[in-house]
Each structure stands twice: as structure tokens, then as C-alpha cells.
C-alpha positions in Angstrom: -10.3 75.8 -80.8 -13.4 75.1 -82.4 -12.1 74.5 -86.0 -9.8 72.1 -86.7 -7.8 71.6 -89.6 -8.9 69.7 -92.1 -5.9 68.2 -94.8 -7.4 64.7 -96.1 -8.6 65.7 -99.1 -9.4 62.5 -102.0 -11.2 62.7 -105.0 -10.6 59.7 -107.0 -12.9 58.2 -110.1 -13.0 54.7 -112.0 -12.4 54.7 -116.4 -13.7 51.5 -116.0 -15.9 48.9 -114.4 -14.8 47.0 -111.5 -14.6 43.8 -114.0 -12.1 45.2 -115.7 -8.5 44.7 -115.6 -7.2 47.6 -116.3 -6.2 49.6 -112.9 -7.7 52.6 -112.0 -7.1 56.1 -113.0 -6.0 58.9 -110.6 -7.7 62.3 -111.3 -6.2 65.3 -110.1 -8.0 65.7 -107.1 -10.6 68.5 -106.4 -10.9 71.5 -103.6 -14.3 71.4 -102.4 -16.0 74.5 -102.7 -13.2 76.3 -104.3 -12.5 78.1 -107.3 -9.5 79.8 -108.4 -8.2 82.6 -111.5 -5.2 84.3 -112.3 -5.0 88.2 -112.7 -2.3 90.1 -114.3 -1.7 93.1 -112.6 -1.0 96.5 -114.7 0.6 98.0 -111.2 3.4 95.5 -111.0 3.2 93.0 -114.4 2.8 90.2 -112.2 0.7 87.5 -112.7 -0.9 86.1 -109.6 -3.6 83.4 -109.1 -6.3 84.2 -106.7 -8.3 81.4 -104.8 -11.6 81.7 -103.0 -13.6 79.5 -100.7 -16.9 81.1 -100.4 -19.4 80.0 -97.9 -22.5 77.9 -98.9 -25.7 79.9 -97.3 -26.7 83.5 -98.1 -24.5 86.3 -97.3 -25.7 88.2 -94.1 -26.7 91.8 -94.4 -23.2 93.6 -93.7 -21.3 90.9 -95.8 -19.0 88.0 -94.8 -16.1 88.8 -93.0 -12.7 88.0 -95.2 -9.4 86.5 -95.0 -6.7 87.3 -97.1 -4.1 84.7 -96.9 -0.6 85.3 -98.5 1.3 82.7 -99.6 -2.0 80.9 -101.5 -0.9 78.2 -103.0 0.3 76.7 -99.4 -1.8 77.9 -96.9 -5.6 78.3 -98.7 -5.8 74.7 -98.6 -6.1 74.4 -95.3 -7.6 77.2 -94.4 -10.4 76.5 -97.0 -11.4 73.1 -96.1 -11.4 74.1 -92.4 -13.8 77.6 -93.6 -16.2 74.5 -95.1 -16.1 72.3 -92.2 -17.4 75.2 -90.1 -20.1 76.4 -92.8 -21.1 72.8 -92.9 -22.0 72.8 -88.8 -22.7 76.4 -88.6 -27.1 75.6 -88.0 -25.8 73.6 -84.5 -23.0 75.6 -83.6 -23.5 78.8 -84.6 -20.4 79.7 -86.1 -20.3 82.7 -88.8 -19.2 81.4 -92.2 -15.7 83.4 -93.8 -15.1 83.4 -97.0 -11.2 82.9 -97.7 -9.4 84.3 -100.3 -6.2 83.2 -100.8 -3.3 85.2 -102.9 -0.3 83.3 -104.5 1.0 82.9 -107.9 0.6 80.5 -111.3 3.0 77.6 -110.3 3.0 74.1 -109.6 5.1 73.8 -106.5 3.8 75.7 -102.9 5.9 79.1 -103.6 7.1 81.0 -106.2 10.5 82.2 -104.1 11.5 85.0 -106.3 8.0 86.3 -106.7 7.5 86.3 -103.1 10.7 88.0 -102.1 9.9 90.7 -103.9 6.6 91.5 -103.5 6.5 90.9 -99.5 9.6 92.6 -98.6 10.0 96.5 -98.7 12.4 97.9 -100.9 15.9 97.8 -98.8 17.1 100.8 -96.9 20.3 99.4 -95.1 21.4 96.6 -97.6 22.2 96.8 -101.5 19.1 96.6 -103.4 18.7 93.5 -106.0 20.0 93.9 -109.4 16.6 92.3 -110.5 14.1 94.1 -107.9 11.0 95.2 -110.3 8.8 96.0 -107.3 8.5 96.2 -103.6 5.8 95.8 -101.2 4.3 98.8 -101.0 3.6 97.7 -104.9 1.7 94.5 -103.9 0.0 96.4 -101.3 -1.4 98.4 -104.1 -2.3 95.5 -106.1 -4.5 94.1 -102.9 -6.0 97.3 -102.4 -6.6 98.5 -106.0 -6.9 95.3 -108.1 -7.3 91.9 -105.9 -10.0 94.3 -103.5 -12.6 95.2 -105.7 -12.6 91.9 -108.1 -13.2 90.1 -104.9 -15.8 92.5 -103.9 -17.6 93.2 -107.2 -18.3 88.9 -107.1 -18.8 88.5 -103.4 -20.9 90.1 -100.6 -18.2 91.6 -98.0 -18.4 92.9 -95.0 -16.0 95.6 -95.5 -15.5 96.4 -91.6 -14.0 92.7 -91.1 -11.0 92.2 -93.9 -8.1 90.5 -92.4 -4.6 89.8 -93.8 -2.6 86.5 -92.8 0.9 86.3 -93.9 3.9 84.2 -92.6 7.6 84.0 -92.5 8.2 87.0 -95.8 4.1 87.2 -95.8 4.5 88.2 -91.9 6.8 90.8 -92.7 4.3 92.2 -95.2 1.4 92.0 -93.0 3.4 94.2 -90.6 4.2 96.7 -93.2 0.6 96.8 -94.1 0.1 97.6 -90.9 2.5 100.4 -90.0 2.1 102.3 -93.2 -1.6 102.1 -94.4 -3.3 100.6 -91.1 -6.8 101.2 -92.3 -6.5 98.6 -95.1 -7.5 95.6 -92.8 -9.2 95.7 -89.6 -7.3 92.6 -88.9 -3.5 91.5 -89.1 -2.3 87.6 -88.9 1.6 87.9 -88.4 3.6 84.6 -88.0 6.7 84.0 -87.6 7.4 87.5 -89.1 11.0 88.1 -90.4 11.4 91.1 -88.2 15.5 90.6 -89.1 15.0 92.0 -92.6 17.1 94.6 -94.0 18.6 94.9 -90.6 15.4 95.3 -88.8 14.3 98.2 -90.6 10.4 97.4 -90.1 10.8 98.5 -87.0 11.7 101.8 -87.9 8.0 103.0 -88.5 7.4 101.5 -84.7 7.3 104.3 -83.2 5.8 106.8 -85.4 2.6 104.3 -85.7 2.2 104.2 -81.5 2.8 107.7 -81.4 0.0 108.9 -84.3 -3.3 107.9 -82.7 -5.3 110.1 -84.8 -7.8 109.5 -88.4 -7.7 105.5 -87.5 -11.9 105.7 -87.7 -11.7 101.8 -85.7 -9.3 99.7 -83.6 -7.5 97.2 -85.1 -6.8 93.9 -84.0 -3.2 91.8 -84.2 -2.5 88.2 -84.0 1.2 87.8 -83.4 2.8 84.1 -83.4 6.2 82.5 -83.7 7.7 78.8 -82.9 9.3 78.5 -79.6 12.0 76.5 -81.7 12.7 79.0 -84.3 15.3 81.2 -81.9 17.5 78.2 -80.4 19.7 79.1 -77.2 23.5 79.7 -77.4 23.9 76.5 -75.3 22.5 74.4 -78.3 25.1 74.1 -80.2 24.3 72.8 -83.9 25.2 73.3 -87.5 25.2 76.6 -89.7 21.6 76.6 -89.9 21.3 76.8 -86.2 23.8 79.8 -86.3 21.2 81.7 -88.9 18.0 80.8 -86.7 20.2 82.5 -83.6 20.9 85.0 -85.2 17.8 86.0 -86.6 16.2 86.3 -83.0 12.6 85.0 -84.3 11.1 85.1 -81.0 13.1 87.6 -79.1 12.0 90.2 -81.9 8.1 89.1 -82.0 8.4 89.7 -78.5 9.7 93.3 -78.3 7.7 94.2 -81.2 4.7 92.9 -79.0 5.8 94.7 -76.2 6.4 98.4 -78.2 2.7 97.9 -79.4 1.4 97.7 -75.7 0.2 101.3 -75.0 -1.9 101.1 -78.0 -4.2 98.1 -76.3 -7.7 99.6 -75.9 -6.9 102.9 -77.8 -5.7 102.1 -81.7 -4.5 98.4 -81.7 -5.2 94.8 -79.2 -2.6 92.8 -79.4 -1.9 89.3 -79.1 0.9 86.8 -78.5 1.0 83.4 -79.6 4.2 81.6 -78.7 3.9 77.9 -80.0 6.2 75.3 -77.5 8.2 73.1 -79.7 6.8 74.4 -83.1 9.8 75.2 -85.8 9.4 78.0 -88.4 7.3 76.3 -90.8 4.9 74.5 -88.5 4.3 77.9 -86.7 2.1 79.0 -89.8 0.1 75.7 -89.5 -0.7 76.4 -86.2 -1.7 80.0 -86.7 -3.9 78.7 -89.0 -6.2 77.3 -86.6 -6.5 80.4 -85.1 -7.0 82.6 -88.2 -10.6 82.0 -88.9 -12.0 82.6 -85.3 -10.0 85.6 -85.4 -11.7 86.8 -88.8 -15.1 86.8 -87.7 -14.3 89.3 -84.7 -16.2 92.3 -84.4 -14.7 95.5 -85.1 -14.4 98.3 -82.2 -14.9 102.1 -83.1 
């Protein structure tokens, strides 16, 4: 992999001289090359923060390729300081600059849990719908494509042949459903450690109908699927409840059919890839997708 992740980040200032006895202040520390804003959204009432890493030399004729990454306020960091490491050596090693964009909401912590659920999952078809639900991804698929979209592009120069989305865990699911139901929104998809199992694996029930309509799709798309070899343990494991859940959810066994249903479109509509990750559990799976992401990004599209 030629970018590597980069997480050290310090940014640290002195109130006072080194004389002095007073100890030194901490400053919140600072993302470099970053800037962030929130945007209330009319289509679902939502407020969401929007971060973007944009790259440091002019934009190229066609616009830099994009990343969408769900899930912001985790997964930008990383993916942002790893987009400036590679627009810092991109005179020696040639490497095309991405500008990142990442999507998640106005809290403190990494996720807003309630916001997400909603927003990444379609509304339920098998199960009992939440008392609470207000929206549904098809929803926040609107407010990527109608609102996040064209503030992004009205500030930036983008390439709008190379979007790509990157979600994980709910954020794969969503990606998937992006996918399936309005495939010409991205040219490329970043699924990790999707949660297939949802609503008893409903997703899937738009499977076929997407292999079987090959027509209108004006490129071929391109998916990155990924899950952690640990996230399905065998029956012979044994273990606590959690263990049960993880079984029972079949993480890898369902990225794998899902991968496998998507094979006669390779070369036609959509090239698929598998990443299994040895040893990696459900959270660390996203981390190492990461380091795939922005390679992936920059990838030509095919008509």
C-alpha cells in the first residue's frame, strides 16, 4: 500500500515563557488542512457537520476525484491526514491528490448512535418499524445527493466521474443500498463490514433485480468489499453472548455470497472486490479498509 495511515497528530502552544512557572497550556489540537461546517438539512431536519480535506496544488482539469466517508467524525481523521501525506509526496511519487469529504453529525464523541441508525438503515420491511423513526436512508441519500453534493461542488473543483462513498458497519449497509437502488450516484462503493443481517437480510432483496438490469448505467462501477476474518467466529468457539450475536450475524459468510451474486456483473456493470482481513475484528476492519480507500478513489472510470 502506498499510503499509510497517519494518527499522531499534536498541536500544542506555550501561555508563557519557558522561565515561567506556571505549566503549560494544552490547546485543542488542530487537523491539518481541514476545515469543517454543519448544515441543516430541510429534507430530513437533521443537522450534520461536513468535513473536508482538500488538496494543496491546483485542481486538475476534470476535478479531483472525491471520497465520501460516512461516519465523519471517526473515520475523516484518518483518512484526511493520510490524503495530506500523499499530496505532500505527490511531485516524487506521482500520486493524484483526493479531496475527502467526510459526513457525520455536531457531537463530541465519534458517533451519534441514534442519528446514524436512522439515517443508514432503510426503513424496515420484515421487523416493526421504530416508534421514533423520522427518516430512512433513502432520505440521507437524498440529502448527499441534493444538499451535501452541490455545497461541496459549488466550493471545490470535482471530477464528477470519480465520487466514491465509504461507509462501515450501518455506513456499509448504506453504501450497498446506494448502490442497488440509485447506482449512478458514485462511480465508486467502499463497503466494510456491511451489516448485511439487517431487517432480516432484506438488502439483499434488490440483489437480483440490480444483476439482472444491465441497461441506462452510462459507466461501470467499481466495489470494494471488506470484513474481519474475526467478526463471524466458528461454532467450535464457544464464548459469551456476544460471541452468540457475532455467529449469528454471519459477517463474513454474507459479504461473501453477496460477492459471489455480484460476479456476472465483472466486466459488464460492476468489478468487484473482496478484502477478507485475517485476525481483524469488526471495528478494526474499517481501519484497515481505510488504507485502501484512497488508492481506490483515484481509479479511473470505465464506460
Amino acid at each position: 500500500m502506498r499510503r499509510l495511515l497517519m494518527t499522531l497528530l499534536t498541536a500544542a502552544a506555550l501561555n508563557a515563557p519557558v522561565a515561567s512557572a506556571e505549566p503549560r497550556q494544552w490547546q485543542p489540537a488542530q487537523l491539518s488542512q481541514s476545515v469543517q461546517r454543519d448544515l441543516q438539512s430541510r429534507i430530513t431536519d437533521t443537522r450534520y457537520r461536513l468535513f473536508v480535506s482538500a488538496p494543496s496544488t491546483p485542481a486538475p482539469a476534470a476535478g479531483w476525484p472525491v471520497l465520501y466517508v460516512l461516519d465523519g467524525n471517526a473515520l475523516f481523521p484518518a483518512l484526511a491526514m493520510q490524503a495530506r501525506a500523499a499530496d505532500l509526496r505527490a511531485e516524487r511519487s506521482g500520486a493524484e491528490p483526493v479531496l475527502v469529504v467526510g459526513i457525520g453529525y455536531p457531537v463530541e464523541g465519534l458517533y451519534d448512535m441514534p442519528a446514524r441508525a436512522q439515517d443508514y438503515t432503510p426503513s424496515p420491511r420484515h421487523t416493526e418499524v421504530e416508534p421514533d423513526r423520522r427518516r430512512d436512508a433513502d432520505d440521507f441519500a437524498r440529502v448527499i445527493e441534493e444538499e451535501i453534493k452541490p455545497l461541496i461542488a459549488a466550493q471545490y473543483s470535482v471530477d464528477q466521474s470519480r465520487q466514491t462513498l465509504f461507509g462501515h458497519s450501518y455506513g456499509g449497509l448504506f453504501t450497498l443500498h446506494v448502490l442497488l437502488h440509485s447506482p449512478a450516484s458514485f462511480s465508486g462503493y467502499v463497503a466494510a463490514s456491511p451489516s448485511i443481517w439487517w431487517d432480516q437480510h432484506s438488502l439483499l432483496e434488490a440483489v437480483p433485480s440490480f444483476v439482472g438490469n444491465t441497461e441506462g448505467q452510462p459507466r461501470k462501477l467499481r466495489l470494494l468489499l471488506s470484513v474481519g476474518l474475526a467478526e463471524e467466529p466458528s461454532a467450535d468457539a464457544g464464548g459469551d453472548q456476544r460471541t452468540a450475536l457475532l455467529r449469528q450475524r454471519r459477517m463474513v459468510s454474507n459479504v461473501k455470497a453477496l460477492f459471489t451474486q455480484l460476479q456476472p456483473l465483472t466486466g459488464k456493470k460492476l468489478d468487484s472486490e473482496l478484502l477478507l482481513i485475517p485476525g481483524a475484528d469488526h471495528g478494526a476492519s474499517a481501519l484497515v479498509t481505510s488504507l485502501r480507500v484512497l488508492d481506490f478513489a483515484v481509479q479511473p472510470t470505465s464506460p
